[in-house]
N, C-alpha and C positions, 0 to 999 in steps of 0.2 A: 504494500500500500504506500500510493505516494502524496507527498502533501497534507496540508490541516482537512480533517473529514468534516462533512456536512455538519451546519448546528442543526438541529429537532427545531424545530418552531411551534409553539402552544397559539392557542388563540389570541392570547392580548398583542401578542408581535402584529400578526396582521392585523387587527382593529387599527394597532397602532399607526400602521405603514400608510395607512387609509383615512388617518385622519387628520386635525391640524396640532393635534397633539405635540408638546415639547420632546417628549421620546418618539417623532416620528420621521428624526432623520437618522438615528440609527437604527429603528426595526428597516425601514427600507433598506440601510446599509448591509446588514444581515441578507435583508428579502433576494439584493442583487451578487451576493458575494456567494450563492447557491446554498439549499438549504434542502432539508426534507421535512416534510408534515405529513398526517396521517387524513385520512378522509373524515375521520371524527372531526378533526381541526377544520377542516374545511366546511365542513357541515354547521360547525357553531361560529365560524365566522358570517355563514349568511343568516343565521340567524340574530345573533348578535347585530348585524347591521339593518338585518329587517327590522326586528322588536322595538330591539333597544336606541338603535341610531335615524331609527324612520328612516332609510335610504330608498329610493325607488328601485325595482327590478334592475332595472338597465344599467344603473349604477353599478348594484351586484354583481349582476352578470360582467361587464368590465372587469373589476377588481378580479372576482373569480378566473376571470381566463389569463390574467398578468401571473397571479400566484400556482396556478396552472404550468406557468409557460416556465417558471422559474422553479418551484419545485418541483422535488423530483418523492 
């Protein structure tokens, strides 16, 4: 194995990454330096942004395909 291994990401990193939050230029930093997450994670990040942050669908869906595209 070469190099530092992926960090795990929990859900508050992407709320984080996603919002205007003062930790949300290092969850991004994390988000683009490659990462892994699990579906659970992903799963309560849209719900977290539904519920809790009122986001619209399309929003989500966005967000969702960026952390897609970057996790692994």
């Amino acid at each position: 194995m070469t190099g530092t291994p992926e960090a795990f990401l929990d859900t508050n990193i992407l709320v984080y990454a996603f919002s205007n939050d003062d930790r949300s230029v290092i969850a991004e930093r994390l988000l683009s330096d490659g990462c892994t997450i699990s579906v659970q994670t992903l799963n309560e990040f849209v719900h977290v942004s539904r519920r809790k942050l009122s986001r619209e669908w399309a929003e989500i869906g966005e967000a969702a395909a960026i952390i897609r595209k970057l996790c692994t």
